[in-house]
Each structure stands twice: as C-alpha cells, then as structure tokens.
MARROPA-972018 format. One record per residue: x, y, z of N, C-alpha, C in turn; residue in three letters. Coordinates in steps of 0.02 Angstrom, whole numbers, padded with zeros to 5 digits, always signed. Example, Ala and Ser with C-alpha at 12.3 -4.5 7.8 and 13.67 -1.06 7.14 Angstrom:
2
+00660-00284+00390+00615-00225+00390+00660-00165+00390Ala/+00642-00112+00354+00684-00053+00357+00645+00002+00394Ser/
This chain:
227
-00989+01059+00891-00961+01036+00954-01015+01000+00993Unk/-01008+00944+01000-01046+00905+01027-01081+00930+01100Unk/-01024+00949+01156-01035+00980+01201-01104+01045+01207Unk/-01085+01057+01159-01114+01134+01145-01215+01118+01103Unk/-01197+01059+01077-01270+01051+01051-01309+01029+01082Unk/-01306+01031+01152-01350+01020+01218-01376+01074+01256Unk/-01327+01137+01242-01344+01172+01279-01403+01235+01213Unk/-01375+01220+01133-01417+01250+01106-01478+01224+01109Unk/-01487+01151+01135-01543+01135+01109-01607+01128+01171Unk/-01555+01141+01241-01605+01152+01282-01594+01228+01326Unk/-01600+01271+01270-01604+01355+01272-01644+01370+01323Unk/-01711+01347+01359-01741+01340+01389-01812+01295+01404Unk/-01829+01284+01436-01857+01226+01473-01918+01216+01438Unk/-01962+01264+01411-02006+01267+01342-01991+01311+01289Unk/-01923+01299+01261-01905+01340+01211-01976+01355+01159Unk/-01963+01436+01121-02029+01455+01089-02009+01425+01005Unk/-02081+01430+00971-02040+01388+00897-01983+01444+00898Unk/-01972+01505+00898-01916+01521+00854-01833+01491+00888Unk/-01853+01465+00962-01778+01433+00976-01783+01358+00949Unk/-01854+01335+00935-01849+01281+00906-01811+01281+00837Unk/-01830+01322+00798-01800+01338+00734-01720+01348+00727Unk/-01707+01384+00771-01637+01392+00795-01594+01364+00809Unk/-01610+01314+00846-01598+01231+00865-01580+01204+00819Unk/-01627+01195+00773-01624+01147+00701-01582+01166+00662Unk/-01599+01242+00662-01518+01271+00611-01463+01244+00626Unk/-01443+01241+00679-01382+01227+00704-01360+01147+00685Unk/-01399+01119+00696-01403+01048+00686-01393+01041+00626Unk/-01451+01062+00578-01446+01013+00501-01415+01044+00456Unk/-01388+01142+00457-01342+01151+00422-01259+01140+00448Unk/-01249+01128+00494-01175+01102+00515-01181+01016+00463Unk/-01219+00994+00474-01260+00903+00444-01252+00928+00357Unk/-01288+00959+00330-01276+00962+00268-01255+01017+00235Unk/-01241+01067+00252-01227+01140+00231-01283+01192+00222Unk/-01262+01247+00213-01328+01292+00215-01338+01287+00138Unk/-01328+01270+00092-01360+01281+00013-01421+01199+00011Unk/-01378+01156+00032-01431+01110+00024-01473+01104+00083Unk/-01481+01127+00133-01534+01141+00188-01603+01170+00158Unk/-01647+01134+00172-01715+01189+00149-01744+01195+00209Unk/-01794+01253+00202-01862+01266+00260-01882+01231+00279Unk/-01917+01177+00225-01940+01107+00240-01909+01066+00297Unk/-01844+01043+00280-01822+01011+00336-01792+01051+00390Unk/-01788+01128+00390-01773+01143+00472-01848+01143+00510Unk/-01903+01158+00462-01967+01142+00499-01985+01092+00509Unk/-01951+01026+00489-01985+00940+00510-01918+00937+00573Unk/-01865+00972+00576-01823+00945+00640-01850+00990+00693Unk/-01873+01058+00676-01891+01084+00740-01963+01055+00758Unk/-01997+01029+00695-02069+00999+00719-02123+01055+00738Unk/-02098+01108+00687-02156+01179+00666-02179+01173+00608Unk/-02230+01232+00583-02261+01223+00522-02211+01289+00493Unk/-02222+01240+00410-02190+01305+00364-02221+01387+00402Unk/-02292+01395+00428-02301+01449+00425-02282+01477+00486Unk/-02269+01432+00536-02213+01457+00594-02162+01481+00591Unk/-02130+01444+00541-02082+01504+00522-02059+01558+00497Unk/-02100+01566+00426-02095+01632+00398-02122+01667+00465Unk/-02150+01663+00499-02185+01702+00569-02127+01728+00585Unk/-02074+01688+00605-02024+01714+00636-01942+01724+00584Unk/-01953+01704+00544-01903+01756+00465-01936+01767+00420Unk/-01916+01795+00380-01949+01830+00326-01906+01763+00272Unk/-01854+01742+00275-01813+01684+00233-01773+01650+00274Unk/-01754+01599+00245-01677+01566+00249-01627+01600+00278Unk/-01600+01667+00228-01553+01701+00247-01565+01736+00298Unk/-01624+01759+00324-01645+01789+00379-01608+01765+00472Unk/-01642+01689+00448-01640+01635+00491-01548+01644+00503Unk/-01508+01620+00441-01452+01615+00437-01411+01676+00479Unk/-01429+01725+00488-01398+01776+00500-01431+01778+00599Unk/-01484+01751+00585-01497+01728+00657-01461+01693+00701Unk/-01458+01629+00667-01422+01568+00670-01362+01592+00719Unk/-01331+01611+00664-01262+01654+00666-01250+01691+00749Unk/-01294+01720+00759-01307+01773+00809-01306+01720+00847Unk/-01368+01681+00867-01372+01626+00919-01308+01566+00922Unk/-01272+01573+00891-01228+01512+00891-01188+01547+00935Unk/-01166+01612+00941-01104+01667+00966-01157+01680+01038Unk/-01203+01670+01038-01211+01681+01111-01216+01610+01153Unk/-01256+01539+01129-01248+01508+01144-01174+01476+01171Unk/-01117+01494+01104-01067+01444+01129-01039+01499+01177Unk/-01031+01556+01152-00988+01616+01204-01013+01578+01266Unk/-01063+01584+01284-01070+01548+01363-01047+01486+01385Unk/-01042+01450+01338-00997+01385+01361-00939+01393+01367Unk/-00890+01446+01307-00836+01446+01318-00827+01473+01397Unk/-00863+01537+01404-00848+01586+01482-00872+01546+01531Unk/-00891+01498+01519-00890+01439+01586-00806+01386+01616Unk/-00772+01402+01540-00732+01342+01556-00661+01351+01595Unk/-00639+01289+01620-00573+01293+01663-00533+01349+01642Unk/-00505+01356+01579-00435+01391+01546-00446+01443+01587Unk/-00501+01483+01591-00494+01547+01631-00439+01552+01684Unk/-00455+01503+01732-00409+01519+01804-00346+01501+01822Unk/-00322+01487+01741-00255+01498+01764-00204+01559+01761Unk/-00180+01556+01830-00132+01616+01835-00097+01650+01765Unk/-00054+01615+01744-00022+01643+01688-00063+01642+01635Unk/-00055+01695+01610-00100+01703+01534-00083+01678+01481Unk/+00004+01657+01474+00004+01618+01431-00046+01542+01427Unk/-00035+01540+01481-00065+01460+01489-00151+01456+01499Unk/-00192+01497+01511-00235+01533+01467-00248+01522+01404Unk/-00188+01548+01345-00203+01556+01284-00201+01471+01263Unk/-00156+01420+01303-00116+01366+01299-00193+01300+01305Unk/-00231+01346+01363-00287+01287+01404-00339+01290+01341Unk/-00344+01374+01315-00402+01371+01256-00387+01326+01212Unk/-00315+01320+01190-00319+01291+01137-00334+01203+01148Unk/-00299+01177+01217-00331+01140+01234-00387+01116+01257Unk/-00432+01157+01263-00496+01145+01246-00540+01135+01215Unk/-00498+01181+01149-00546+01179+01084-00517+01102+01056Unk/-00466+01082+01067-00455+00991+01058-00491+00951+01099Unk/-00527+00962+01150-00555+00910+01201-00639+00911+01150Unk/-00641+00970+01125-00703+00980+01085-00719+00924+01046Unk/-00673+00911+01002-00660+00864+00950-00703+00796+00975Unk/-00767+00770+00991-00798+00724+01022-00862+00714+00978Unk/-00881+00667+00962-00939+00654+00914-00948+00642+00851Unk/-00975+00636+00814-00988+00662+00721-00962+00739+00689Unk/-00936+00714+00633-00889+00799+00639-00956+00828+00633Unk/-01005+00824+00621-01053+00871+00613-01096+00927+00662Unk/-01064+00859+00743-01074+00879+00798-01012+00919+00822Unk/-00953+00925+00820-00898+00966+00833-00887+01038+00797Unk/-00886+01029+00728-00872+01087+00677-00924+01133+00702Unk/-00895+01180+00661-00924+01265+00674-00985+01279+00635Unk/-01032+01301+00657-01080+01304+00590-01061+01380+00580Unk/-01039+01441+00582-01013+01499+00556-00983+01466+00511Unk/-00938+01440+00518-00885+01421+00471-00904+01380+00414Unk/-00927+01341+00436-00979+01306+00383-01016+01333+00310Unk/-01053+01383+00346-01114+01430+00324-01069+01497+00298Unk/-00996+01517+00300-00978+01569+00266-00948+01533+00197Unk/-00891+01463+00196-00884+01446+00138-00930+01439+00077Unk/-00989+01431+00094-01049+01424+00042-01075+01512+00003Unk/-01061+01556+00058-01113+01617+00070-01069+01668+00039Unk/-00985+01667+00061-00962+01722+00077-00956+01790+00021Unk/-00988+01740-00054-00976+01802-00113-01062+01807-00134Unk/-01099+01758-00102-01188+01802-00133-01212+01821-00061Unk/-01195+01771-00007-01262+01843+00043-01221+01866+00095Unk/-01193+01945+00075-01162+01979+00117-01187+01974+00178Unk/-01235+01983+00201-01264+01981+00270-01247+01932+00311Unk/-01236+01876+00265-01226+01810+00321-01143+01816+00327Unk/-01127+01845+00273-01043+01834+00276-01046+01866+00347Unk/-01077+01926+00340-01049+01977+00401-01081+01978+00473Unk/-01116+01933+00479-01139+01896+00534-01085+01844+00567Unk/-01050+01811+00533-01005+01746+00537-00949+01785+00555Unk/-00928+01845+00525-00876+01897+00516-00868+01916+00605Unk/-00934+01951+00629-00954+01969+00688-00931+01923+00739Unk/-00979+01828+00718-00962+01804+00762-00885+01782+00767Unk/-00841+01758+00721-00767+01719+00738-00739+01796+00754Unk/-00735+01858+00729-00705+01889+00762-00715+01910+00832Unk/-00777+01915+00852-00788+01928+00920-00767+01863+00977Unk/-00745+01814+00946-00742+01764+00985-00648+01764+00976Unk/-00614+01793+00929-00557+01784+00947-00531+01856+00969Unk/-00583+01902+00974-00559+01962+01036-00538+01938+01094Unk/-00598+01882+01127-00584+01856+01177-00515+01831+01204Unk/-00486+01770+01149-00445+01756+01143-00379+01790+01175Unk/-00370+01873+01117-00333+01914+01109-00322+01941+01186Unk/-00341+01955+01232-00355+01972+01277-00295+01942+01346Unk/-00306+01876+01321-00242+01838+01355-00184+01830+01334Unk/-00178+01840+01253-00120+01839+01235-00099+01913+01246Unk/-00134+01982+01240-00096+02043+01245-00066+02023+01328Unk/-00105+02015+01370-00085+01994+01460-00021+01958+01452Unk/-00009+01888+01392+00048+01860+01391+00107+01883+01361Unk/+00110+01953+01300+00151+01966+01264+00184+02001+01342Unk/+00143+02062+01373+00171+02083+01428+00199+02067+01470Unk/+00156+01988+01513+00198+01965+01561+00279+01931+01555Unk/+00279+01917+01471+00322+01878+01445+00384+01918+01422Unk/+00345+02007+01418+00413+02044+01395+00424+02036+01317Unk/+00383+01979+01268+00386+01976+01212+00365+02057+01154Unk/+00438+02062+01127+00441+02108+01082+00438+02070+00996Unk/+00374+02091+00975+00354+02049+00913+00342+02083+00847Unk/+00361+02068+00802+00332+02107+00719+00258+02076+00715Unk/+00203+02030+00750+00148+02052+00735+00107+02047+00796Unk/+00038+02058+00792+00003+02098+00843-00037+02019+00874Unk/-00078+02037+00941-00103+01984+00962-00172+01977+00951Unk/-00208+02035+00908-00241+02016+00882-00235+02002+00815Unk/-00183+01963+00784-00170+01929+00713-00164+01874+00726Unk/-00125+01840+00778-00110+01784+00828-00188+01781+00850Unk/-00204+01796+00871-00302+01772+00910-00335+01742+00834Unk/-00326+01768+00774-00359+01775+00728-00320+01709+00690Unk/-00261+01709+00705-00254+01624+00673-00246+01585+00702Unk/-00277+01580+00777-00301+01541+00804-00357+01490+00769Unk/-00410+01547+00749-00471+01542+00712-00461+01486+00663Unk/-00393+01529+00616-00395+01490+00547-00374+01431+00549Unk/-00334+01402+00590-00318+01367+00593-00371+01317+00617Unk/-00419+01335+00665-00504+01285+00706-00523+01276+00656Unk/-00531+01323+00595-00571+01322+00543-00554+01284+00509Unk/-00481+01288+00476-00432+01226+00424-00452+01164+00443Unk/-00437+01157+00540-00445+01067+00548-00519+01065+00523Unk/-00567+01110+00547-00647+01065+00542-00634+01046+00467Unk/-00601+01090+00415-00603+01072+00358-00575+01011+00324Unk/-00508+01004+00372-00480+00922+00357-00537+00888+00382Unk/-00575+00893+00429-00614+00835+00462-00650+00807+00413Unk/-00687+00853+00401-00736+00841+00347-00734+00805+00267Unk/-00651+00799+00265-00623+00801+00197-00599+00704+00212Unk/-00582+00696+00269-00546+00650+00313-00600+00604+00339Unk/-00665+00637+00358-00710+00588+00396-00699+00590+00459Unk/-00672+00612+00520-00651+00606+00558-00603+00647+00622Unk/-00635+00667+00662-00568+00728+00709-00484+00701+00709Unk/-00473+00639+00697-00404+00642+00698-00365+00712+00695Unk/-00347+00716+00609-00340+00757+00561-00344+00827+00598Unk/-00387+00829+00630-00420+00902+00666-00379+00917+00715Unk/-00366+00844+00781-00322+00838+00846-00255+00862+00814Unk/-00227+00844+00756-00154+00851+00748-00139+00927+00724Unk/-00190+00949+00697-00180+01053+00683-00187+01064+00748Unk/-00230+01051+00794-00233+01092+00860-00173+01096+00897Unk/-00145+01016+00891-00068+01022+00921-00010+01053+00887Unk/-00029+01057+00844+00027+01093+00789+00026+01166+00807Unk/-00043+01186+00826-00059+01282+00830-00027+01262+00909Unk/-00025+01216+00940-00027+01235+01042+00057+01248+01037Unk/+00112+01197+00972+00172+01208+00983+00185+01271+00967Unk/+00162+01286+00906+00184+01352+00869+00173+01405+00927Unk/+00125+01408+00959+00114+01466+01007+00163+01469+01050Unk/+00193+01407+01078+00232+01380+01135+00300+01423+01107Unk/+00318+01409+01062+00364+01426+01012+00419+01473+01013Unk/+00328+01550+01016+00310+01586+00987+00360+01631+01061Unk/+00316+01604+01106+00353+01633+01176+00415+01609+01195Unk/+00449+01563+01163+00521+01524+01214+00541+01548+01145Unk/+00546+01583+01082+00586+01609+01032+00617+01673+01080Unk/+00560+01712+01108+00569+01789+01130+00577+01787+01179Unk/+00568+01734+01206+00641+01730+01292+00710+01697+01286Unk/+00729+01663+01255+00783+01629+01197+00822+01706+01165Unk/+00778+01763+01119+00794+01819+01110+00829+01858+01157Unk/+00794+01864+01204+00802+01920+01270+00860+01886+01293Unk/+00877+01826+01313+00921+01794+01348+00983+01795+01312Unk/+00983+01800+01231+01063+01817+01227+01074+01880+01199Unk/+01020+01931+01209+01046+01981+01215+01087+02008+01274Unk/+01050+01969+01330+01075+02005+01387+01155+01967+01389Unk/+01169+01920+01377+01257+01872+01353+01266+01906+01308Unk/+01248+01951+01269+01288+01999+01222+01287+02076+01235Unk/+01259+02088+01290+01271+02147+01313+01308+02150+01368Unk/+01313+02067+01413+01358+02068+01483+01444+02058+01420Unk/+01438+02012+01369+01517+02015+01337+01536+02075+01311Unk/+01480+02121+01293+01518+02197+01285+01542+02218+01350Unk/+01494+02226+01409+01542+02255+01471+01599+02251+01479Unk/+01603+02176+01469+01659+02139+01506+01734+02166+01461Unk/+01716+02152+01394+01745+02178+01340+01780+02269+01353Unk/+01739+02294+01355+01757+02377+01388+01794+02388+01443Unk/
C-alpha cells in the first residue's frame, strides 16, 4: 500500500539499522518475493553491512517473522487513524473499511499488496514460523474488522448460519485474491472490481436479513388476520 510505505519507512526521524532493515523488507520482498530476496540486497536497500545485520537476526527467516510483526504494527496504525471509524452505524463501518481498502489500490502493485500475504504463499509448507507470524498478523487485523460487523449483525437484528468472525475473515481472502489478480493482471484494476464485488456481497448480506424479517412479519400479520 503505497500510503503505508511512508509511514514504514519513516518509523522515526533516525531510524536504527534494524528499522532500516525492516524498511527494506517491506519494500523488496512485496518487489520480488521472499524466496528470491537475499541479505545482500535487503542490506544494499537499507544501506547496512552484511554484518549489521546478522547483528540484528540470526537469518532471513528471522527477519521475516520480524517483518511480519512490523508490518501489523506499522499498518494497524494507519488503519486506527482512518475515517471508517466515525461512522455511526456499524454497518457502514464495515462498508467505509472496505472502501478504504479500495482507495488503497494507488501505485505499483508492489506498493499496494500485502507483504504477509506475499511472504505466506512462498513459506506456508517449509517455515512454519513465518506462516504463523502472517497467521497472527491477517488474523489480528480481521478481529478488528469483526468487531463492527458483530455491532452490525445486532443493530441490524440479522439472524445468520455463519459467524462474523468468518465474514471478517473473508474479507481477508478476498484483499488477498485481488492482490493476487493484480499481480497476475499487472495492475489494481482487477483488484478495484473484487473489492466492489466483496462491498455488494456484504450489502447483500444485510438487506437479505431485513427482506427476511420483513416477510415474516406479512406472514405472521396474514396468520392473525387469518384466525
């Protein structure tokens, strides 16, 4: 996310090498993936020495699982900065995130896409650790999520066969699918048209189960009337 690689990259005002390093992760494995990334070049983008870094990991995967960590605190703070919060209804809340995560869509996909997401397709069956770092971060980020939709199942009265944290969670898959068209595509188009596809389905999701409620209650006023 383009937005977001400004704020990793000025972490603070003399970031130390290891946010330098951190920085770079973010950058050149979202840019080429984490298998073809070497030490070498996250130490020529952060502009440290190889031995700066082992200083601060012991490996790659070390870093990676770092990475990981710092990406979930970095963006968490951008997200908990943004508009969607203050709106009254929580549906529209769940409605603003998703429109946000489309306003994201700005730059080189390399600058938009997820590097979790990125970095688990490569990882997720040799380095458990990183899987479960990535694991940590998209789920902890669609707790968040979850949060407004449980507020909206309630305010909405919606009675559902699945839960809102399954709904928060394919939110995810679906961010994840577009970065994956992007990448496949060249381009956020591809990406813009899943996001609108997930904003209807949600929309949907709630005017199905007031649509529901509404002719129950025309089929419980034609029994009265009926009796």
């Amino acid at each position: 996310m383009s937005q977001e690689v400004s704020i990793v990259t000025t972490h603070s005002e003399k970031p130390s090498g290891r946010d330098k390093i951190l920085a770079s992760a973010l950058r050149v494995i979202r840019a080429k993936g984490y298998a073809a990334t070497t030490v070498d070049e996250l130490c020529a983008a952060a502009g440290v020495t190889k031995g700066a870094f082992f200083h601060h990991f012991k490996s790659k995967d070390e870093l990676a699982v770092a990475a990981a960590d710092h990406w979930s605190e970095t963006t968490g703070a951008y997200f908990a900065a943004a508009s969607y919060h203050a709106h009254a209804d929580p549906l529209d809340r769940v409605l603003g995130y998703i429109d946000f995560r489309k306003a994201l869509l700005t730059g080189t996909v390399p600058e938009f896409t997820c590097l979790v997401g990125t970095m688990v397709q490569e990882t997720y069956e040799t380095h458990p650790a990183i899987r479960s770092a990535v694991d940590r971060s998209i789920s902890a980020h669609a707790a968040k999520v979850e949060i407004y939709i449980v507020e909206a199942m309630k305010r909405y009265r919606l009675d559902a066969d699945w839960s809102a944290a399954s709904l928060a969670l394919h939110t995810q898959a679906v961010l994840q699918g577009a970065f994956i068209l992007a990448k496949a595509k060249g381009g956020a188009a591809v990406a813009a048209d899943s996001i609108d596809h997930l904003r209807r389905y949600v929309e949907l999701l709630f005017k199905a189960s007031n649509a529901k409620r509404a002719l129950n209650r025309e089929r419980q006023a034609a029994s009265l009337r009926g009796a």
